[in-house]
N, C-alpha and C positions, 0 to 999 in steps of 0.2 A: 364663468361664474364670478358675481361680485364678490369683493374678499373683503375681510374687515378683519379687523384685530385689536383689539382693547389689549392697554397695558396698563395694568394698573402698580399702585407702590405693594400692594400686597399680593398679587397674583396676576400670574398672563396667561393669557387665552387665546389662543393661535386659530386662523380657520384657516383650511387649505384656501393657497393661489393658485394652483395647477387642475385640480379637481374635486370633481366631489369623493367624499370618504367611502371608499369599496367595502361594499357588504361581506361580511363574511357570514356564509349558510353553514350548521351544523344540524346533523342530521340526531335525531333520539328514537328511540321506537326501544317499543317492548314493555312499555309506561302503562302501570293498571289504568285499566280501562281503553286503553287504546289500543289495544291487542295487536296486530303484528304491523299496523301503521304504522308509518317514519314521519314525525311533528320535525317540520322545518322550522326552526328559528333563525330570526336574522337579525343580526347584531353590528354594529357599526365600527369600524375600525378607524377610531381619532386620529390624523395626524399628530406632529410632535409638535409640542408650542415652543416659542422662538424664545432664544436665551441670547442672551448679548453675549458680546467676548467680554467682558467685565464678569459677567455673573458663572463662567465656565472655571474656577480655579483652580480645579484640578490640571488644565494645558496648561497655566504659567507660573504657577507657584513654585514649580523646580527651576524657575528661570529667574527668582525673584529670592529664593532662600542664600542666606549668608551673603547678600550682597547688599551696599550703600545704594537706596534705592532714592529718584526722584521723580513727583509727580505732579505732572498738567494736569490739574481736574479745577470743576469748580462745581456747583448744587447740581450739577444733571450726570455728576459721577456719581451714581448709585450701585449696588447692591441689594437688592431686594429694598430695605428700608432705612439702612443706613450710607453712608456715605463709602464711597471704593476705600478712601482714606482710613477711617475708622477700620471697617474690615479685615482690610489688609494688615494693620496694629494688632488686631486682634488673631490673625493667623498668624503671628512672628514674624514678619515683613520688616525690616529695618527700613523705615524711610526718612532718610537722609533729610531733603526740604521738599516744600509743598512749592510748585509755578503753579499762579494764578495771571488769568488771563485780562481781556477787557471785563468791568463789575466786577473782576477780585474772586478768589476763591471761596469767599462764603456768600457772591452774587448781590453784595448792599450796595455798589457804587450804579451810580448813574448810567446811562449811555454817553460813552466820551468823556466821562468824566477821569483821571490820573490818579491811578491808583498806586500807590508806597508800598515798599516792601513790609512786612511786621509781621510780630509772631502770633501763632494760631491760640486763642486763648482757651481753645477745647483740647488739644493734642501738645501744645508745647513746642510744636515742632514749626525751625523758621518759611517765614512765606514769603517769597520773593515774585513782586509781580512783576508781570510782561506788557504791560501796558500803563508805565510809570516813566521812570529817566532810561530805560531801554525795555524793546523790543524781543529779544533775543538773550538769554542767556548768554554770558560772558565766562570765560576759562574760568575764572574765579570761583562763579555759583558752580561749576561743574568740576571741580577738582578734587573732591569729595563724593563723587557720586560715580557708581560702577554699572548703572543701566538707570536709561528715563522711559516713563510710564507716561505715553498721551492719552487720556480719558476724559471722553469731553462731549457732547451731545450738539450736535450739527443740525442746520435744517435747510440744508442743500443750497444755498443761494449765494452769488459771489460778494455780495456786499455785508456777507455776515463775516464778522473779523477773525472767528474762530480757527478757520481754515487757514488765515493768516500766523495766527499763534504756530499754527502746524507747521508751515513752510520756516518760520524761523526757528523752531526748536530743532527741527531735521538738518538745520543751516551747522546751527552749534554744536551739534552731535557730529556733524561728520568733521567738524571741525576738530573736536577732540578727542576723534576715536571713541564715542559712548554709542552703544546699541540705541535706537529707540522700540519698545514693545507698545502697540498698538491696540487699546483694546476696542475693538469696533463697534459701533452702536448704529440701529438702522435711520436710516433719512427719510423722514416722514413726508417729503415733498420728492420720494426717491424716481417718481413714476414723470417726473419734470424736465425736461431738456428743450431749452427754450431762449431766446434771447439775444440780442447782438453780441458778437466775441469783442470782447473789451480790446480796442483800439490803446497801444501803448503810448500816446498821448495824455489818455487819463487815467495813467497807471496813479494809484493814491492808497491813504491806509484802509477804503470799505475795494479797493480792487488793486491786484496785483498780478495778476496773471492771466492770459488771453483765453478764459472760459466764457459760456453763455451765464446770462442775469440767473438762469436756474442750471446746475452742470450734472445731476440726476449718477453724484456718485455719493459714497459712506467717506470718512475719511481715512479707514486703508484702503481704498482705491484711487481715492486724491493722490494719496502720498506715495502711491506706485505711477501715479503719474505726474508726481514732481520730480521722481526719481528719474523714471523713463521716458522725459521728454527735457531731461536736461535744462530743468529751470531752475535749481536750486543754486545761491550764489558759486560764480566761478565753476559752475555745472560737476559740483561736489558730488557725491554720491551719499547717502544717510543709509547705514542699515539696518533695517526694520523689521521686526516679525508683526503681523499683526494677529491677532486672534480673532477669528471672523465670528461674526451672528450665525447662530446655527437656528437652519430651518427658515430661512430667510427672502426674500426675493423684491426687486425694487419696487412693484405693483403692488405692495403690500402697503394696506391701512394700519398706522403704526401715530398709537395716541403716545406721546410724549409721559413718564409717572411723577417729572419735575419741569417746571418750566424752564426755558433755555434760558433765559435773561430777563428781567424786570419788564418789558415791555411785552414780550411773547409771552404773555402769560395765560393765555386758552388756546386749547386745539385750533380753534376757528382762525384766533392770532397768524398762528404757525403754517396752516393752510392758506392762507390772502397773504402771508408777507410776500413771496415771490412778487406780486403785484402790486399790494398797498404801499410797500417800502419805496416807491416810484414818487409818491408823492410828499416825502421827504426833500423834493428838490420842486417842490412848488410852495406858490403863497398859499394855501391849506394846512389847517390842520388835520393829522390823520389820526386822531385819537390822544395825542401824548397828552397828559394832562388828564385824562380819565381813566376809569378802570377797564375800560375796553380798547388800547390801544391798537393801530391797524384794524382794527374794525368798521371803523368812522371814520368821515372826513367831510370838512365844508369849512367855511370861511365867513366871518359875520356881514361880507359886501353878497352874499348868495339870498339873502332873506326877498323871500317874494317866488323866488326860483324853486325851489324846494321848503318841503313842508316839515321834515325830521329836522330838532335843532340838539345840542350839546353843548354844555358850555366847559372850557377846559379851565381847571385849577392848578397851583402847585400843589403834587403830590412829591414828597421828599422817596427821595430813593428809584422814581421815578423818570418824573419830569419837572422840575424846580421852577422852569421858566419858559413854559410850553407858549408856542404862537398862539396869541388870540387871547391868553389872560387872561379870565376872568369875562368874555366876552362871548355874547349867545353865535356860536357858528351854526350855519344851516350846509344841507348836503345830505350824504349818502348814510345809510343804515344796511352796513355790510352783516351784523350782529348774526342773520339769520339766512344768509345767505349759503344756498345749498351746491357746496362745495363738489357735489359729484359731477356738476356740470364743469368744472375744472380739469376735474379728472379726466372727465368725458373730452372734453377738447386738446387737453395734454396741451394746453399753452397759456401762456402770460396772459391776463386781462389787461389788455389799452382801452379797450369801449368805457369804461371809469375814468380813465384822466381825459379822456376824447371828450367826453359827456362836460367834464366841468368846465374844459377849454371851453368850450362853445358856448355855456352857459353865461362864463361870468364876463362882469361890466367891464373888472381889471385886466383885461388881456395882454397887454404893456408889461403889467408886475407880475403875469401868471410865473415865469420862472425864474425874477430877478433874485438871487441868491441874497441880494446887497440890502433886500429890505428889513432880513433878522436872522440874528446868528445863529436861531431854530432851523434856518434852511440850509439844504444841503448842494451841491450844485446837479444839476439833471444829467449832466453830461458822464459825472464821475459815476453815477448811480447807474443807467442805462447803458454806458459803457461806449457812447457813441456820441460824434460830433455832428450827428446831420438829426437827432431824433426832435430837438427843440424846434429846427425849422421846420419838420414836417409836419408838427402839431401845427404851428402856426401857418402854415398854406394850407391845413385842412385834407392832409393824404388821407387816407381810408385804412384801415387795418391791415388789408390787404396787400398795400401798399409799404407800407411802413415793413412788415412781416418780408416783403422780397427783399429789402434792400440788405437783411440781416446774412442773405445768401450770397455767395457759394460758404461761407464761413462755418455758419451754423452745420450745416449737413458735413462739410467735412471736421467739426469736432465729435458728432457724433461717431464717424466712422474712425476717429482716433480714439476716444474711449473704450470701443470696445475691447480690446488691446490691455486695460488696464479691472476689468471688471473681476469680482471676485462672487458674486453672486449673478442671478438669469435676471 
């Protein structure tokens, strides 16, 4: 059965991933006029709709009362409609300070753009970013605080830096003896395992750890697998409770009720990044610079080639100084593109960057990093040193997809080992 599931900010709606809802028959009889007949009615038995472990407070609120608390969130830590942060204020929660990640805790900074510690001008309460003059909490921001809270809205893919924030806040926790509580959120590209296992070569800050381009875990199962596969510095141990998603499963269709980041800003987004984020490390623009990022892409030397054109502007908070300026790019119109064929393949889209290699006239400049600081390099993105050459001799999908083996099949058969839902 296809599954789907709408979250919205004001209410979620669950529909079974396992089956359809079992009837329940109850028998009546005796009903004037129906004399010693039994009227069968059949009445449907809902499944339970999925609650996040954010939205569950009755599991960690005995875990979080009378203590100096501190929390990882940023706009996709919700609560029904307001922020975990607010929430949790208002249930007597002492929270200590706010980590805010890459974009910052209220989500206004850039992509990559260096974000400053400061204080929260809703709450009062200091905010210390993690994507500023450090990474990683330091003894100092943690020396005050008696348990840290990671809440933070993931969308499965290794080049998203979030997962990173994770791996250094667990670094600094086991550093100073601080529990981390997990409150788990589901992964809307959860049905995804896909991709080369990033070669430690081009370990960097969009990759840090030997997963595939899509690694189809939540991040308490990440973080049971940073633990259990001894990656975290000096193969420290962090410990963690998380509170899982209840009613949950990775097959499930799971709309986002806040946008992840300034660029992911539609489902559609969220669904193509595993693959449009590829073209971050080409001469392409892939939407930054308009309201539909990772939905588009093309390049203004593609005119003649394709007929969809876009032109990209600076949008503040966005993209300030997106490739191509001001200038009409031609290419692809992802905008509408029906994402169940995704699902249905369970893999990365290459036939996209395939299509535009072969199209365009700049072949030379198609991944020279060196032509704008818009670009990212292909290698660090894809996670692999042979992916550039094989675009350029022209491998086949097929092709390119074997070379990613024995790697790919055996992280799948190590994940398993770490999963917390089917």
């Amino acid at each position: 059965m296809k599954q789907y599931l709408s979250f919205a900010l004001t209410s979620l709606i669950a529909l079974s991933a396992c089956s359809q809802p079992k009837p329940l028959e109850q028998e009546i009889g005796g009903s004037k006029g129906l004399g010693t007949k039994k009227l069968m009615i059949r009445t449907m038995k809902l499944p339970s709709a999925l609650k996040t472990g954010a939205e569950q407070t009755e599991l960690y609120l005995p875990l979080l009362k009378g203590k100096r608390v501190g929390m990882v969130v940023n706009p996709t830590s919700v609560i029904g409609t307001q922020t975990s942060v607010d929430s949790l204020l208002k249930l007597g929660v002492k929270i200590q300070k706010i980590f805010g990640p890459e974009h910052g805790f209220r989500g206004n900074a850039s992509a990559g753009v260096t974000v400053n510690d400061d204080v929260d001008t809703k709450t009062g309460i200091k905010a210390i970013s993690l994507y500023g003059k450090h990474s990683t909490p330091t003894a100092e921001d943690l020396a005050d605080i008696d348990i840290m809270v990671f809440d933070i809205q993931d969308v499965g893919v290794r080049f998203y830096t979030y997962i990173n924030t994770l791996q250094h806040v667990m670094e600094a926790c086991a550093a100073n003896k601080k529990t981390l509580l997990i409150l788990d959120r589901p992964n809307p590209n959860g049905y995804l395992i896909d991709g080369p296992i990033l070669d430690p070569k081009f370990k960097s800050g969009i990759g840090i750890q030997p997963i595939p381009i899509a690694h189809g875990l939540t991040v308490g199962e990440y973080a049971q697998m940073l633990n259990g596969e001894g990656w975290l510095k000096d193969k420290v141990k962090c410990k963690i409770t998380v509170i899982k998603n209840a009613n949950y499963n990775h097959d499930m269709e799971y709309t986002l009720p806040v946008k992840p980041s300034p660029n992911l800003n539609t489902q559609q987004a969220i669904l193509l990044y595993p693959s449009t984020c590829l073209f971050e490390g080409t001469y392409l623009n892939h939407g930054r610079g308009t309201l539909f990022p990772f939905t588009v892409v093309g390049a203004p030397y593609l005119k003649g080639k394709f007929d969809f054109s876009f032109t990209p502007t600076s949008i503040k908070g966005m993209s300030e100084t997106p490739l191509f300026q001001d200038q009409v790019c031609y290419g692809l119109d992802l905008r509408t593109y029906d994402t169940a064929e995704l699902r249905k393949s369970k893999q990365v889209n290459l036939s996209w960057l395939i299509s535009l290699y072969q199209a365009s006239p700049k072949k030379e400049d198609f991944f020279n990093s060196k032509l704008s600081k818009e670009m990212g390099t292909i290698e660090r993105l894809v996670g692999s040193g042979d992916f550039r050459q094989q675009i350029i001799d022209g491998k086949s999908e097929a092709e390119i997809r074997a070379s990613w083996e024995p790697g790919l099949s055996a992280y799948k058969t190590m994940r398993k080992k770490y999963l917390l839902y089917p």
